[in-house]
C-alpha positions as CSV (number, residue, x, y, z in Angstrom):
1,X,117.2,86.6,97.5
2,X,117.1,83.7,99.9
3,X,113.0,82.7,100.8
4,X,113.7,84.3,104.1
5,X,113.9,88.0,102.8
6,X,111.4,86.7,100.0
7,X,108.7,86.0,102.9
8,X,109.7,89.8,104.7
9,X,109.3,91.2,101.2
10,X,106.0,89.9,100.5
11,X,104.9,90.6,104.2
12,X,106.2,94.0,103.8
13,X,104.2,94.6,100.6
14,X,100.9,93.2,101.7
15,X,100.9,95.3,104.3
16,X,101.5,98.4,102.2
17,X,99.3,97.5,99.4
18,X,96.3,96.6,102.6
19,X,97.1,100.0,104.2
20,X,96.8,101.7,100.9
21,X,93.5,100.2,100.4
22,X,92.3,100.9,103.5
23,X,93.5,104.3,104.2
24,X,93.5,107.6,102.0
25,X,96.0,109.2,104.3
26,X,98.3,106.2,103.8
27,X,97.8,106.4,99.7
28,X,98.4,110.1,99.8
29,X,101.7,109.3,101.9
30,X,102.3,106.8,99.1
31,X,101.9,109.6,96.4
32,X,104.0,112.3,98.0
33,X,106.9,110.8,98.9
34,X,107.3,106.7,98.0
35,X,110.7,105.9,99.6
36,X,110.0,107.1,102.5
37,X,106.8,105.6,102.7
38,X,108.7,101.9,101.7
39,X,110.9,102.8,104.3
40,X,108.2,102.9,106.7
41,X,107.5,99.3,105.7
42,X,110.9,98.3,106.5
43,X,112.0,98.2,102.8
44,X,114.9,100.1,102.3
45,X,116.4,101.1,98.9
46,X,119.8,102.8,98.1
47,X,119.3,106.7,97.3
48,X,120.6,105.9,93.8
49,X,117.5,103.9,93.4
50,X,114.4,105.8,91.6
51,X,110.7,104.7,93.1
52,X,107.9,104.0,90.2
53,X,104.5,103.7,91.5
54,X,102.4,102.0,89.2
55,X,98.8,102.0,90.0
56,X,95.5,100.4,88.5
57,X,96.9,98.6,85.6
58,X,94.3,97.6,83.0
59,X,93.8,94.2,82.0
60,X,96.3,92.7,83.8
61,X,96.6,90.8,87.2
62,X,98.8,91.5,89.9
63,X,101.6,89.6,90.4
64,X,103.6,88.8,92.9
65,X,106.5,87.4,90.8
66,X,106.8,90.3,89.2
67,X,106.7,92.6,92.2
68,X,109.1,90.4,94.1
69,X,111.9,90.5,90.9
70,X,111.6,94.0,90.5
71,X,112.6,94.6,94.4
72,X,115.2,92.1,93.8
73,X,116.5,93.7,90.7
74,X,116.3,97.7,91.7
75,X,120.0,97.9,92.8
76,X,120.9,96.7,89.3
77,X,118.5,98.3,87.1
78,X,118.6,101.7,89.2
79,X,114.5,101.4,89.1
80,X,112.1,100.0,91.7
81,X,108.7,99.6,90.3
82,X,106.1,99.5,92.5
83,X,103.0,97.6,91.4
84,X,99.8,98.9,93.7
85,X,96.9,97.0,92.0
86,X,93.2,98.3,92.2
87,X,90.7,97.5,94.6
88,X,87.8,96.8,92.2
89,X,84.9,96.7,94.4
90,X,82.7,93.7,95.9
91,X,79.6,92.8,93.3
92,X,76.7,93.7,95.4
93,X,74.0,91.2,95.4
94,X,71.0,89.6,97.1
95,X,71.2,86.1,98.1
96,X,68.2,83.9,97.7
97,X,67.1,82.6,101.6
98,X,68.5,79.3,100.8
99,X,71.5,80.9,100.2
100,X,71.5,82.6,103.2
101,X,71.1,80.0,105.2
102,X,74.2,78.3,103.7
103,X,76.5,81.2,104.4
104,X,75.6,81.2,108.2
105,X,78.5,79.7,109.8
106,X,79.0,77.5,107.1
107,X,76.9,74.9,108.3
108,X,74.5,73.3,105.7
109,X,70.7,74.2,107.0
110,X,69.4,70.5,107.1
111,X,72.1,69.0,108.7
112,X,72.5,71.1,112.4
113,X,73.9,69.4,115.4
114,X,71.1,69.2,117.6
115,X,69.5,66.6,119.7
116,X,66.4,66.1,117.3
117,X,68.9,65.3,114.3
118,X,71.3,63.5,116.5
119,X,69.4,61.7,118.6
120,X,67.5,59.9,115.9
């Protein structure tokens, strides 16, 4: 695979995997039919190639790696697996004012561009 159809690959697939996420009519496109839904992506496999969709592993990590060989490998193997990992959701939590303050356009609180600071 030269790092040209590595970096469409990749594109391709994190735009599937986002659209999944983001979308229940997209994941139950996925579901019913994979290869045409890969197709839809722009990735195309020969018919003699079966679609695996593996969802929500446990205790492991996606990786990329591994996606990217098995698309490289399907033509020989006869088996695409495709790895759609979990969304786990976002810890909710407070944040402390402070804390606050310090996520506001990233600018630390006490040290604000304005004429009073500056001028000093």
């Amino acid at each position: 695979m030269t790092p040209v159809d590595r970096a469409v690959f990749v594109a391709a697939y994190s735009r599937l995997v986002a659209d999944v996420w983001a979308d229940p009519v997209k994941e139950q496109a996925l579901d019913r039919d994979p290869r045409a839904f890969l197709a839809s992506y722009g990735l195309q496999l020969p018919d003699d190639v079966l679609v695996r969709v593996v969802r929500d592993v446990a205790d492991t990590d996606p990786d990329l790696e591994v996606q990217v060989e098995s698309w490289e490998r399907a033509g020989a193997t006869g088996t695409f697996v495709l790895f759609v990992p979990s969304l786990l959701p976002v810890a909710q939590s407070e944040l402390a004012e402070d804390e606050l303050d310090s996520v506001v356009a990233g600018l630390d609180p006490s040290c604000a561009c304005c004429c009073p600071c500056c001028c000093t």
